[in-house]
C-alpha angles and dihedrals in degrees: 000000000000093000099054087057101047089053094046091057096047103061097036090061111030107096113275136159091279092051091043090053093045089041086053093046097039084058091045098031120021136235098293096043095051095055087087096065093043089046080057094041090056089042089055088042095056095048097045093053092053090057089045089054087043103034101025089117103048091030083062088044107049115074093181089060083052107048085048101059078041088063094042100042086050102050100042085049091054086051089050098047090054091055089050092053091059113038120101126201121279092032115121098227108194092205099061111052111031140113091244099045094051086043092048081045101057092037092061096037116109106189082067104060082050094056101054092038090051091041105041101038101032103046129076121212134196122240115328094357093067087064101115095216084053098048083047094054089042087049080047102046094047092045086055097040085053088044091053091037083062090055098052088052092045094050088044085059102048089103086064102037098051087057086039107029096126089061101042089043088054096049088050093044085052098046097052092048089049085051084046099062093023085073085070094060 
């Protein structure tokens, strides 16, 4: 059981195309804007975890599936990652803190299908927790609890980002790019 939950943990907080995008929102937005795109993000999240527990077996089985979400997540990170580069503090950019765009996110990420087809297919649980649709809300529950961590981070460093925004927003825009073509590894 230990090891559902560490890895569990480990992939809903490391650093990953959704916290990225709510570290980005919480700086430029806030906390309670930002809860939009992490709604979004959870929403995304549900609905992708129900295709990975239905389609687990043909998602793992169908390479032309997977090279297509490749396409689209990397070329919506690479979008994202422009708007990020210029964008400057104070400035209300629509593609970093709404419902669509955390929905959009989670839908093309990768990581996250991943995610819900390793944790939910390769872990055994004891009692209750081996329930698949269980094991599904808490994967859920502990993505969207590492997305809205982001944001607190990203809003607790708004002071430094707005006097260094040029260089943070560099090392973003080259991190999702680099998320971007490191889906093609």
């Amino acid at each position: 059981m230990s090891a559902f939950f560490i890895f569990v943990f480990v992939m809903s907080f490391t650093p990953g195309p959704n916290t990225m995008m709510a570290m980005v929102s919480g700086q430029q937005r806030g906390f309670h804007a930002s809860l939009r795109l992490n709604l979004g993000m959870l929403f995304g999240m549900g609905f992708m975890g129900l295709m990975g527990a239905l389609f687990a077996h043909w998602l793992q089985s169908t390479p032309t599936f997977l090279t297509a979400m490749k396409i689209i997540g990397s070329a919506y990170l690479l979008y994202l990652a422009y708007h990020i580069l210029i964008s400057r503090p104070g400035e209300t950019n629509n593609s970093t803190g709404d419902f669509r765009t955390g929905m959009l996110l989670q839908l093309t990420n990768i990581k996250g299908y991943l995610y819900f087809i390793t944790g939910l297919g390769a872990f055994s649980l004891s009692g209750i927790l081996n329930n698949i649709p269980i094991k599904w809300l808490l994967m859920v529950l502990i993505g969207s609890f590492g997305t809205l961590a982001w944001t607190v981070c990203g809003q607790m460093m708004s002071r430094f980002y707005t006097r260094y925004y040029r260089g943070f927003n560099t090392i973003i825009t080259l991190l999702l790019m680099f998320a971007a073509f490191d889906l093609w590894r």
